[in-house]
C-alpha positions as CSV (number, residue, x, y, z in Angstrom):
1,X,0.0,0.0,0.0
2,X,1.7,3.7,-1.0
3,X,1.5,6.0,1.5
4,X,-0.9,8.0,-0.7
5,X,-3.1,5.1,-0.1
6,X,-2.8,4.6,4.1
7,X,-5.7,5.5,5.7
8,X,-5.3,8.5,7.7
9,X,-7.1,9.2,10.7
10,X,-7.7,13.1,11.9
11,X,-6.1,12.7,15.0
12,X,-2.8,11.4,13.6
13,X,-0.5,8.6,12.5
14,X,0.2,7.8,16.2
15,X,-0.7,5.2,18.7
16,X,-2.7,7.4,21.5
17,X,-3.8,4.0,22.8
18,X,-1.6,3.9,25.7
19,X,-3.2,6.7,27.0
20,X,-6.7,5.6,26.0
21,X,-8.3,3.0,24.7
22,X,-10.2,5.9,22.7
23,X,-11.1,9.4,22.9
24,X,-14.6,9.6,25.3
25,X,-14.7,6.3,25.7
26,X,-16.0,4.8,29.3
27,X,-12.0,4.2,30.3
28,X,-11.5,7.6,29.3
29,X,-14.8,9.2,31.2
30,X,-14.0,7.2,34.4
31,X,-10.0,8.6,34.5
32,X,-11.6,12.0,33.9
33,X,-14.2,11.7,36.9
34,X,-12.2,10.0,38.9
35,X,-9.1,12.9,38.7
36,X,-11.8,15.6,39.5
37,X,-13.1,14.0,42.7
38,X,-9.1,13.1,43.7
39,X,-8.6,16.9,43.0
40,X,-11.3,18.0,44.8
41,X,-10.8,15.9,47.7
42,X,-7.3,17.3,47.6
43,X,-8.1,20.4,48.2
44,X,-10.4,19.7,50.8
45,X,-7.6,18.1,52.6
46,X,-4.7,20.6,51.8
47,X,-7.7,23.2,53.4
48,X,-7.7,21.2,56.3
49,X,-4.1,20.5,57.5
50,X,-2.4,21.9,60.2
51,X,0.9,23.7,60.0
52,X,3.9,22.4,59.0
53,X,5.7,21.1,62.5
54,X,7.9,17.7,63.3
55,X,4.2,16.4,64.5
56,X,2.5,16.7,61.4
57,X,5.5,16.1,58.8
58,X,4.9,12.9,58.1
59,X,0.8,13.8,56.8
60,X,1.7,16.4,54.9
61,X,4.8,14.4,53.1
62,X,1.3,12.3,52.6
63,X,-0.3,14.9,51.2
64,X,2.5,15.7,48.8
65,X,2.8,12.2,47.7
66,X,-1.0,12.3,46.7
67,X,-0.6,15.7,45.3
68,X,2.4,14.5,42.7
69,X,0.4,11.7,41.2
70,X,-2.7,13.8,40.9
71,X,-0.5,16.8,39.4
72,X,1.1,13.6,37.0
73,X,-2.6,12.2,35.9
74,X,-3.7,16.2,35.4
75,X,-0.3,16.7,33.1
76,X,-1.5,12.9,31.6
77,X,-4.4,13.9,30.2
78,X,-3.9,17.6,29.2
79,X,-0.8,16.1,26.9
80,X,-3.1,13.5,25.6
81,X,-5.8,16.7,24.6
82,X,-3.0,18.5,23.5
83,X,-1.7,16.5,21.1
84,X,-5.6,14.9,19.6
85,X,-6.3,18.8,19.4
86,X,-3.0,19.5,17.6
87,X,-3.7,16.6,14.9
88,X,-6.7,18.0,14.3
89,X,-7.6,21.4,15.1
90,X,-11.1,21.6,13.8
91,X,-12.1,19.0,16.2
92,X,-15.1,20.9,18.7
93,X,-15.1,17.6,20.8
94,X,-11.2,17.6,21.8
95,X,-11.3,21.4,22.3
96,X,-14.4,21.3,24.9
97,X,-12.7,18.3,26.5
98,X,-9.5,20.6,26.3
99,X,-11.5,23.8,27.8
100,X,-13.2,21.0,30.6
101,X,-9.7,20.2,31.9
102,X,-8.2,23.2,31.9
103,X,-10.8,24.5,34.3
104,X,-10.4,21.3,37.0
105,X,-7.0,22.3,37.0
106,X,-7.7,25.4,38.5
107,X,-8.3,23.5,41.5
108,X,-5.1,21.6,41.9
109,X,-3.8,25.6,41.5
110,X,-5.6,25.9,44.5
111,X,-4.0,22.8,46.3
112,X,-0.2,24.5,45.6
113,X,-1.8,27.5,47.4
114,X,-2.6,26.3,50.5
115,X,1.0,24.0,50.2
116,X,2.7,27.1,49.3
117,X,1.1,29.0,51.9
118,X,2.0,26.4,54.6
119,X,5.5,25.8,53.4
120,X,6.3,29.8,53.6
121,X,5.3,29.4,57.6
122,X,7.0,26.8,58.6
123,X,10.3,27.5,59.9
124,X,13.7,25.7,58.5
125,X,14.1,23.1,61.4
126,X,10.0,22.1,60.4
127,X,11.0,21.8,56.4
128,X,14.5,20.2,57.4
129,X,11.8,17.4,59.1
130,X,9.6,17.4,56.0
131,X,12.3,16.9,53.6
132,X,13.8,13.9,55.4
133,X,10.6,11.9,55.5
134,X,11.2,8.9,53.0
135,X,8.0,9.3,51.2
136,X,9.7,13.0,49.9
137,X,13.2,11.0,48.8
138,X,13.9,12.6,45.5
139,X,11.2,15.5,45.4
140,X,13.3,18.0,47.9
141,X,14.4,19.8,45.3
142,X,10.9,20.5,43.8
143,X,9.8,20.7,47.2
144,X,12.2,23.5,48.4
145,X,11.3,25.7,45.1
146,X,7.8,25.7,45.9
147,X,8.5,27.2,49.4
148,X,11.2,29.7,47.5
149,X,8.0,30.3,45.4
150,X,6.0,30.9,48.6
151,X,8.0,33.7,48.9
152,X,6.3,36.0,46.4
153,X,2.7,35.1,47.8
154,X,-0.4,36.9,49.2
155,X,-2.2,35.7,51.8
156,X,-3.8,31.9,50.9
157,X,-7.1,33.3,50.5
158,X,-6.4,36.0,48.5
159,X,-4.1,33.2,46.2
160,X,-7.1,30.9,45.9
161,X,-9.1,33.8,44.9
162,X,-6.1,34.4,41.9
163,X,-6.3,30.9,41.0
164,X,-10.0,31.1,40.5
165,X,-10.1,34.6,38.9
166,X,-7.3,33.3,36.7
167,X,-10.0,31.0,34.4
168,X,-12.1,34.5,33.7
169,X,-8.9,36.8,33.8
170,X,-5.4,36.1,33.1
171,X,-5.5,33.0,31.0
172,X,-8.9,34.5,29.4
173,X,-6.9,37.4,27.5
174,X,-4.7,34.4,26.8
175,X,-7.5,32.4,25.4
176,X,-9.1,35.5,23.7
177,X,-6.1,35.7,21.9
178,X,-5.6,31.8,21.0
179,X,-9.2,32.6,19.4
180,X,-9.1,35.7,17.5
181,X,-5.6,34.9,16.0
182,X,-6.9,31.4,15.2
183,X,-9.6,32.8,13.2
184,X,-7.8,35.6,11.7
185,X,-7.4,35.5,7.9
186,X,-6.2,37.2,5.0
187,X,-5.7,37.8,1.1
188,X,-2.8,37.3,-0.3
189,X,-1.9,39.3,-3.1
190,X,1.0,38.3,-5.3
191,X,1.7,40.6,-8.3
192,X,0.8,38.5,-11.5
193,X,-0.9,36.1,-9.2
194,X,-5.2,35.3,-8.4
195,X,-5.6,36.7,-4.9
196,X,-6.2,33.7,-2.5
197,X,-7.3,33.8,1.3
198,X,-5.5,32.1,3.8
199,X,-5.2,31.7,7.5
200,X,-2.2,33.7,9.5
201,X,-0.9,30.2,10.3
202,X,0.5,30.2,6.9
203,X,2.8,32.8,7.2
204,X,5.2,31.3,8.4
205,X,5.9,28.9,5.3
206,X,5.0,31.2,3.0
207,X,7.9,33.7,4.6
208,X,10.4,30.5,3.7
209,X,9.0,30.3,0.3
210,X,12.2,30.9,-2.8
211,X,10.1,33.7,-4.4
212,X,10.8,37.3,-3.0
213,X,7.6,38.9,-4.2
214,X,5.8,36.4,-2.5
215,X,7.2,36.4,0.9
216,X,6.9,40.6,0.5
217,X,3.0,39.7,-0.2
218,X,2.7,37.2,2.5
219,X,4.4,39.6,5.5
220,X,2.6,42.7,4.2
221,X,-1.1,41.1,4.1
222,X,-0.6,39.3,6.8
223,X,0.6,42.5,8.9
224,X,-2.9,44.0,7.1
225,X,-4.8,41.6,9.4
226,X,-3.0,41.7,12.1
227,X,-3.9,45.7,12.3
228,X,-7.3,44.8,11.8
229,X,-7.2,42.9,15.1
230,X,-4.7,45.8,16.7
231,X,-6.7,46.9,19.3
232,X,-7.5,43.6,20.4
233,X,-4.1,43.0,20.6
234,X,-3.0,45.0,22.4
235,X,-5.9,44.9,25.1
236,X,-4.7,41.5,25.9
237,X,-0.9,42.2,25.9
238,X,-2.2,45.2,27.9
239,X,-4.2,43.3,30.1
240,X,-1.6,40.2,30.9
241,X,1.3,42.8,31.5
242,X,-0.8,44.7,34.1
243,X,-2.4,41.9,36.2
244,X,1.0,40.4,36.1
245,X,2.3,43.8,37.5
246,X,-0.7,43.9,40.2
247,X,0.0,40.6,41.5
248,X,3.6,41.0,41.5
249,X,2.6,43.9,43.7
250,X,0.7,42.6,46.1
251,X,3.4,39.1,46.1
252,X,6.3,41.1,46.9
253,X,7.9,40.4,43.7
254,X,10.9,43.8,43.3
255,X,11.3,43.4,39.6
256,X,9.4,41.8,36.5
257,X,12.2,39.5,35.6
258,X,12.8,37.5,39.0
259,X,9.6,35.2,38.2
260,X,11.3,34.5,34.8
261,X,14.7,34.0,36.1
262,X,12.6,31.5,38.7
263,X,11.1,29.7,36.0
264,X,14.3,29.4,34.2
265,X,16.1,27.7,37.2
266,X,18.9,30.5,36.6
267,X,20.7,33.2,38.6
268,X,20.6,36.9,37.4
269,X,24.4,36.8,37.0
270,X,24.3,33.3,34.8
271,X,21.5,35.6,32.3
272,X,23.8,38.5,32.1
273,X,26.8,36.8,31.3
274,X,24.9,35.1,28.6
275,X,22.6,38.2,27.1
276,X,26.5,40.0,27.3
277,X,28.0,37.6,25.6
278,X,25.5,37.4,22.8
279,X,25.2,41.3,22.5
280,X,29.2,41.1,21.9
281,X,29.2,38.7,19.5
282,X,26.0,39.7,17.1
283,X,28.6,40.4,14.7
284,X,28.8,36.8,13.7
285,X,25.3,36.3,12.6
286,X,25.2,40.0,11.2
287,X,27.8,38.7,9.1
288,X,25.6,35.5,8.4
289,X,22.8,38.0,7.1
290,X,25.3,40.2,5.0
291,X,26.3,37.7,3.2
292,X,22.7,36.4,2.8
293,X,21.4,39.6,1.3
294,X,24.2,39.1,-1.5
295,X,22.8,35.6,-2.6
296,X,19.4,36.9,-2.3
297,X,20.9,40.0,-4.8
298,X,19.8,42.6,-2.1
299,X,22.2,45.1,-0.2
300,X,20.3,44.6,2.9
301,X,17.3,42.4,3.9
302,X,14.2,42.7,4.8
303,X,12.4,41.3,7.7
304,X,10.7,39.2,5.6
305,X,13.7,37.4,4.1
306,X,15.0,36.3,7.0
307,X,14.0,32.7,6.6
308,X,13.9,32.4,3.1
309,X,15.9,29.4,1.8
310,X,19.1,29.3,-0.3
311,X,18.4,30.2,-3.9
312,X,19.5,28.0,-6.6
313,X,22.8,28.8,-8.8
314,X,22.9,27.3,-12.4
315,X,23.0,23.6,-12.9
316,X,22.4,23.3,-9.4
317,X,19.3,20.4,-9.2
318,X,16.4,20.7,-7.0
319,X,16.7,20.5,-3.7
320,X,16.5,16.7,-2.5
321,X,13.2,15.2,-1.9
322,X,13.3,12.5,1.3
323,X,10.9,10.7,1.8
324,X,9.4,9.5,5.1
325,X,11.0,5.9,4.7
326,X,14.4,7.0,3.8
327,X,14.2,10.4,6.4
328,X,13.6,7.8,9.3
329,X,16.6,5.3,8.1
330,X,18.9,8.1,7.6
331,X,18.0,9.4,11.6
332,X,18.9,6.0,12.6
333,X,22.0,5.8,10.9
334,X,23.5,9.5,12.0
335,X,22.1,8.4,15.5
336,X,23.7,5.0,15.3
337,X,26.7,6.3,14.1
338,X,27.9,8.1,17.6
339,X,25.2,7.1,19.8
340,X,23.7,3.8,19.6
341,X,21.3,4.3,22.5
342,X,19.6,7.2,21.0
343,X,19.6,5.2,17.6
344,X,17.8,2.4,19.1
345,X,15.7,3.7,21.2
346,X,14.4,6.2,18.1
347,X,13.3,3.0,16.3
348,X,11.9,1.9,19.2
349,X,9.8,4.9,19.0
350,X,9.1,4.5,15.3
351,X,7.8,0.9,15.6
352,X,5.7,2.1,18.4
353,X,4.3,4.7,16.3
354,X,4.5,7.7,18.7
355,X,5.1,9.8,15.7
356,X,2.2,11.4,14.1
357,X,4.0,13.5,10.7
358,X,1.6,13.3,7.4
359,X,0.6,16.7,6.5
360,X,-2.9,16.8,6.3
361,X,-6.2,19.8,6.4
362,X,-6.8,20.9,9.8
363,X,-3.5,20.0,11.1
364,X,-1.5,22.5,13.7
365,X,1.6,23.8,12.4
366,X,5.3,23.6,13.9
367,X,6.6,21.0,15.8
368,X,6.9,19.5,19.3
369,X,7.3,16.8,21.4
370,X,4.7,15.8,24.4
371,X,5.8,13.1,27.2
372,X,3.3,11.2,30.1
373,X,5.2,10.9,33.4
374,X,2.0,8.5,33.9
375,X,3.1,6.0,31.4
376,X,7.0,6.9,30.7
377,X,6.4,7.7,26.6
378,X,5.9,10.5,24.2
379,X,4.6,11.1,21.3
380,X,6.1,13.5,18.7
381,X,4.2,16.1,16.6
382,X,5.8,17.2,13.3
383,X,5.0,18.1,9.6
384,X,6.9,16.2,7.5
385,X,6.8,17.5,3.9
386,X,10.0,15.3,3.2
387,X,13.0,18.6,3.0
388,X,16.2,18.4,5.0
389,X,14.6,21.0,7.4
390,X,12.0,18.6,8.3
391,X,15.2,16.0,9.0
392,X,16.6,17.9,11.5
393,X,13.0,18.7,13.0
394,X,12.3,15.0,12.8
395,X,16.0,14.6,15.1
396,X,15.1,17.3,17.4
397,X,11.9,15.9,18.4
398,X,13.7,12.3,18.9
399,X,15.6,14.2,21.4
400,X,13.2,15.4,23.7
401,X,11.5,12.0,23.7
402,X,15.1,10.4,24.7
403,X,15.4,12.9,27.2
404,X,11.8,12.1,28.7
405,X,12.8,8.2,28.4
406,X,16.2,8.3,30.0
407,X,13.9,9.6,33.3
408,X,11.1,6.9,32.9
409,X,11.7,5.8,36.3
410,X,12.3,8.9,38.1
411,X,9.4,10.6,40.1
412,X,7.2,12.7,38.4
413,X,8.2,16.3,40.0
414,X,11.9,14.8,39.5
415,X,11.4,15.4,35.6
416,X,10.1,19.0,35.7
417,X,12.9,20.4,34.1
418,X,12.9,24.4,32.8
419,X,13.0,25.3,29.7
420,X,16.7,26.4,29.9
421,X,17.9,23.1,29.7
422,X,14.8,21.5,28.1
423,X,16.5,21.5,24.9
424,X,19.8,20.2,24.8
425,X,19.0,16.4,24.1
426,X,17.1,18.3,21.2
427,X,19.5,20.2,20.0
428,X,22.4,17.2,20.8
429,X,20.2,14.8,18.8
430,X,19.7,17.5,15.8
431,X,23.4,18.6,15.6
432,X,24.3,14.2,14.9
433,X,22.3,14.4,11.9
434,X,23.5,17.8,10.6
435,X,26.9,16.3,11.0
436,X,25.9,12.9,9.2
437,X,25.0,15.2,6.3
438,X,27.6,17.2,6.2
439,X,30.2,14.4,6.5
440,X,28.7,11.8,4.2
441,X,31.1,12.2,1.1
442,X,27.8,11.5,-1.2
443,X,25.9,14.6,-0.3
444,X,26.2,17.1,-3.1
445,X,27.3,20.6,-2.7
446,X,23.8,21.6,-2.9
447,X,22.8,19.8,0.4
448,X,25.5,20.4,2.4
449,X,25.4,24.4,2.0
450,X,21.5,23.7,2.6
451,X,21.9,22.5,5.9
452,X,24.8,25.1,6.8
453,X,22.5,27.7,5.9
454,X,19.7,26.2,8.1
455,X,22.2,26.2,11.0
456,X,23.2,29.9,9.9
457,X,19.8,31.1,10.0
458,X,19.0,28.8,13.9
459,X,22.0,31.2,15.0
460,X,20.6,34.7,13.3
461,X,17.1,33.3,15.6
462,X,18.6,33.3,18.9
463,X,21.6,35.3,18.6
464,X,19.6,38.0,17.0
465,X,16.1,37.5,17.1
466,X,15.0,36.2,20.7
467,X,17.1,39.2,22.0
468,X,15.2,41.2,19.6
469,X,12.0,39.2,21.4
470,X,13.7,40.0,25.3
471,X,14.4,43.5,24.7
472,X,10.6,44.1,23.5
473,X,9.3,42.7,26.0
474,X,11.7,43.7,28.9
475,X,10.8,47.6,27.3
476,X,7.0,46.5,27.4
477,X,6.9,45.5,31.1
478,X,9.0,49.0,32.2
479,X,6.7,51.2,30.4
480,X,3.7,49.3,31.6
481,X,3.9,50.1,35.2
482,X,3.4,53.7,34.6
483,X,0.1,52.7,32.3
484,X,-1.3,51.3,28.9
485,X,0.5,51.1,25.8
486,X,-1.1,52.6,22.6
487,X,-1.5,50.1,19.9
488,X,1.3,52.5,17.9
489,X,3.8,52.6,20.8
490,X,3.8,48.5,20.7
491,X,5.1,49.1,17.1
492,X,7.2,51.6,18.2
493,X,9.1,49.6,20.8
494,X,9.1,46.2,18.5
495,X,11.0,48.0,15.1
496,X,13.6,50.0,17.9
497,X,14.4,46.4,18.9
498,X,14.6,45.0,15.8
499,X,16.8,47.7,14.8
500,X,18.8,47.6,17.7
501,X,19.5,44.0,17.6
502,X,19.8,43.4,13.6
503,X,21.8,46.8,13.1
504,X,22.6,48.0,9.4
505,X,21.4,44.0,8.0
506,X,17.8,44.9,7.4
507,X,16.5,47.8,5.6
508,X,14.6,50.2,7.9
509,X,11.5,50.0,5.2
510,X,10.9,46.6,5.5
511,X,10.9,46.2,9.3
512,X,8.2,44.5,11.0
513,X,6.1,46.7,13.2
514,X,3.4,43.9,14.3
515,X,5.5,41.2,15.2
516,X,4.7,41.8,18.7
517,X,0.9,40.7,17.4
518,X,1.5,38.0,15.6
519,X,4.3,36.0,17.7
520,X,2.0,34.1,20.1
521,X,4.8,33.3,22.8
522,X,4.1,37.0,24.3
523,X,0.9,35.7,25.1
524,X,1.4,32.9,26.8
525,X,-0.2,33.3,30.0
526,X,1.7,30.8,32.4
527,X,5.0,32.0,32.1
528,X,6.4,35.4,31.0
529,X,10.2,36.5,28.9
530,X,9.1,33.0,26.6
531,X,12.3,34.0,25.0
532,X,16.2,34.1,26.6
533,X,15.6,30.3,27.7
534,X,16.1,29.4,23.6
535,X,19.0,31.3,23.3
536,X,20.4,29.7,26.9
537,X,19.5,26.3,25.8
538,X,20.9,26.8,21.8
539,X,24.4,27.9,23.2
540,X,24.3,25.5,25.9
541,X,23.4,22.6,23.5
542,X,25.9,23.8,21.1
543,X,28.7,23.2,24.1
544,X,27.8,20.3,25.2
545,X,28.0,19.0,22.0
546,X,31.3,19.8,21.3
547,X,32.2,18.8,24.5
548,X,31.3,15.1,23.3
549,X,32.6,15.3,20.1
550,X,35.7,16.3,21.6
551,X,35.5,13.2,24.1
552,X,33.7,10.6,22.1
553,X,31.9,7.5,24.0
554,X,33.5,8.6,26.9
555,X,31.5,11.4,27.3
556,X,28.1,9.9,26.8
557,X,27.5,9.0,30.4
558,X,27.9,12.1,32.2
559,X,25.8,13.4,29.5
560,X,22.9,11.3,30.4
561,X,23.6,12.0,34.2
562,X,23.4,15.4,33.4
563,X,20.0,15.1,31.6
564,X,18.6,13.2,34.2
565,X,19.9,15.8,36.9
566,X,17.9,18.8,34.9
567,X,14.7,18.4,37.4
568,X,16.7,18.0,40.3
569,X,18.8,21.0,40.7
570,X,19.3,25.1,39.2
571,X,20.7,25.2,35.8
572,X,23.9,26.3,37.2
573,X,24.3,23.2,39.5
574,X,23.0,20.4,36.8
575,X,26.2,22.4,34.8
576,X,29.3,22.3,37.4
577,X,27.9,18.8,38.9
578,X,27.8,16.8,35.4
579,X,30.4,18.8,33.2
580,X,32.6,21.1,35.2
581,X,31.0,23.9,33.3
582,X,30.8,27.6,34.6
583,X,27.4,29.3,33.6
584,X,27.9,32.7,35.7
585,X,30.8,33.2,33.8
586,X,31.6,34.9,30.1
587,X,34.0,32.2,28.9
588,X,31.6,28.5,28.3
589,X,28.9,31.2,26.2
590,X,32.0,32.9,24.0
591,X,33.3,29.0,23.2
592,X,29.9,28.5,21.9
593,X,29.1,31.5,19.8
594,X,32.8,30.4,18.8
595,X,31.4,27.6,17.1
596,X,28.3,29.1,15.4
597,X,31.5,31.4,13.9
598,X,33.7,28.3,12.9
599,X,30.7,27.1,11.4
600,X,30.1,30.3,9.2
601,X,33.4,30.2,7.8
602,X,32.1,26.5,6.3
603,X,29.1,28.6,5.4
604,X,31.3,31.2,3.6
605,X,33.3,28.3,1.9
606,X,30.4,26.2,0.8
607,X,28.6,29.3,-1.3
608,X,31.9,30.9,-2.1
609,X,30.9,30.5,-5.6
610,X,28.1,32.3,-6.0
């Protein structure tokens, strides 16, 4: 049977059975009921427990232990919705099932306030008892940030009354967003071309498409939209800035960027010796850019030709088709090649089917992969329309799921690991198979300055680009304390970092003024700065990888010690602990930005020519 002629189901080539039988079914009703009376009787309990003392240690390390696995089924299920409502967006049954259980998990928020609340009030001799009581044995660490989290509290009452206001207030501009930007649409006009409407979503690959007037088109009626929707917007950027502010207010909080630097698991020295570093060294993917605009046949580029692909020179062939059977032997063999682990457990995952990658109508875009702590697997979302791109995508997926599977057996709050160091098995796993093409001695020319330009343009995104992202949104938060933003000002602040960040590279007439609208991560309503931890976890990827190339086998198992220590200590620890590495310093960061500009001297080399 051709793969034309597989049947495909809506809700993905995968195997979801492991979760479920089947979506609704009575297996899938009964977990559902049974997680909203456990999280009800939870909080009933949590409610009801006296303070934290050496007499009452060992029921609330109970209480913990109860509030873990119900906090493991909650993330179960809510991966599981995820990923049905990413195969198929259209699907009204998955998204009210996805709306159902994001409201019952507004009352396990409530269950970390009251545990919050008690662990801020008991003193350090109490906590020392707590944290020695065997049921806790490899939770302290996720234990002891909650209580630093306690910190930057209100009273409990007043924090339940956040959690519950949070359904109809915070998340809701979040959600307002999710649904106005979901629907927005608009024509796109290519000279010489029959107008055609399309949703926002396809930006993106129309912005990577070969032909300049059409990636012009696609960012200039796209922006059209997006200023349609302007004011709405901006309410809900508005809006999620200042409750953030008011809470941080009332919780204590002195400055904007300690609840991100929390989240990240970082110091504030470890984040400016990195943002330093990379505001040193933008020259290197400047020059990347430069050099760009030349094979492009443009002094400077625009904003919208930032991810357009390599153009062809004469005689050169089309760029090489891969299809799904060869992309997945070819992962196996650049895994195999240095790291038989990874190799087999990625066929493991093949065989298993966690991998859902037709293209197909209704379908999410992007790429990600989702793992259950409840059953020890993943499943990995991609698009695969059979490029080199989609290779490396494929790779990078792989790598989170071997991250997730190398800490199968490790409690659940054990593998809550930030996003700083949530992608270096991605980015490790990536980097074999860019190697494995650019060292096989039958790739053509063609391929190999493909993929350096692909790795070029990953260090343009978070050497230039998520700082651009950071400084926005840093300027965003300091101007918000003193009152709303005008939908002009956002612009305003989004081209001066753009300019500030990409320097003389970009012409000033083709900047972006509503990128601040149409990147979604500013409104993401459970964590704030959804930005420096890419750049942290690229260079840190980067050098670790080196590291193990440097090292060979050797290396391999302080590498997966390291992974498996990411829930377990701060970024900075997890570092010095496995690798000997210094994060709070200038000199790890500058190595790694030293190969990005190594690598663009191959870059240079491989398109010499044209």
């Amino acid at each position: 049977m051709s793969a034309a002629e597989v049947p495909v189901d809506r809700r993905g080539d995968w195997d979801m059975s492991p979760y479920f039988a089947s979506f609704g079914d009575e297996q899938y009703q009964a977990f559902r009921a049974d997680l909203a009376r456990d999280c009800e009787a939870l909080l009933l309990d949590a409610d009801a427990m006296a303070p934290i003392d050496q007499g009452t240690s060992s029921a609330w390390a109970s209480l913990l232990v109860r509030l873990e696995a119900v906090s493991c089924r909650s993330g179960h299920l809510a991966g599981y919705l995820g990923c049905l409502g990413a195969a198929d967006s259209r699907d009204e049954q998955v998204s009210g099932e996805t709306s159902s259980a994001a409201a019952e998990r507004s009352v396990l928020q409530k269950v970390f306030v009251w545990v919050r609340a008690a662990l801020r009030e008991a003193d350090e001799a109490a906590l020392e008892t707590l944290l020695a009581q065997p049921a806790l044995e490899g939770v302290g660490y996720f234990v002891e940030r909650l209580r630093q989290n306690a910190a930057w509290s209100m009273p409990a009452e007043l924090e339940a009354l956040a959690a519950e206001l949070d359904v109809t207030g915070l998340s809701a501009w979040g959600r307002l967003y999710d649904q106005v930007s979901g629907k927005l649409e608009f024509i796109l006009e290519v000279p010489g071309q029959a107008p055609k409407t399309l949703p926002v979503s396809a930006t993106r690959s129309l912005l990577e498409s070969p032909d300049a007037e059409t990636r012009r088109a696609a960012l200039r009626c796209a922006n059209a939209a997006w200023e349609r929707v302007g004011d709405v917007a901006a309410g809900c950027l508005n809006a999620i800035s200042g409750t953030r502010h008011t809470l941080y207010r009332r919780r204590g909080v002195d400055h904007f960027l300690e609840p991100a630097l929390f989240d990240a698991g970082i110091s504030k020295r470890t984040l400016d010796a990195l943002l330093d570093c990379v505001s040193e060294r933008q020259e290197v993917a400047r020059r990347y850019l430069r050099r760009k605009a030349k094979l492009l046949g443009r002094e400077k580029l625009g904003f919208q030709d930032l991810m357009a692909p390599l153009p062809q020179r004469g005689g050169e062939t089309k760029d090489e088709s891969i299809p799904w059977s060869v992309g997945r032997e070819r992962v196996l063999a650049a895994f195999e090649g240095f790291y038989p682990d990874l190799s087999h457990f990625a066929a493991e995952a093949f065989d298993r089917r966690w991998i859902d990658y037709r293209p197909r109508p209704g379908k999410r875009p992007g790429g990600f992969c989702s793992t259950s702590s409840l059953i020890g697997e993943s499943r990995v979302f991609i698009t695969y329309n059979e490029t080199l791109g989609d290779l490396s995508t494929l790779a990078h997926e792989l790598g989170h799921a071997f991250h997730g599977w190398l800490m199968r057996d490790m409690r659940p709050w054990a593998r809550r690991y930030p996003m700083t160091l949530a992608e270096t098995a991605s980015t490790f796993a990536e980097q074999l198979v860019i190697d494995a093409v650019l060292d096989d001695p039958g790739a053509s020319e063609r391929a190999r300055a493909v993929i350096l330009d692909s790795r070029m343009q990953d260090a343009a995104t978070f050497l230039l680009n998520i700082p651009m992202r950071f400084q926005f949104e840093h300027a965003v938060y300091e101007e918000r304390r003193d009152g709303e933003l005008s939908t002009s000002r956002f612009g305003e602040l989004m081209t001066e970092a753009q300019k500030r960040c990409y320097g003389d590279t970009l012409d000033e007439s083709e900047l972006d003024p509503w990128f601040w609208a149409s990147k979604l991560h500013f409104y993401i309503t459970g964590i704030s700065f959804y930005n420096f931890p890419y750049t942290f976890g690229y260079l840190f990827s980067l050098g670790i990888f080196a590291r193990a190339k440097q090292e060979g086998a050797s290396f391999l198992p302080r590498y997966e010690e390291m992974l498996r220590l990411t829930g377990s200590a701060p970024a900075e620890e997890v570092a010095k602990r496995a690798l000997g590495i210094d994060l709070e310093g200038p000199e790890f960061w500058n190595a790694s930005i030293d190969l990005i500009e190594a690598e663009l001297g191959g870059f240079e080399a491989a398109v010499a020519g044209s």
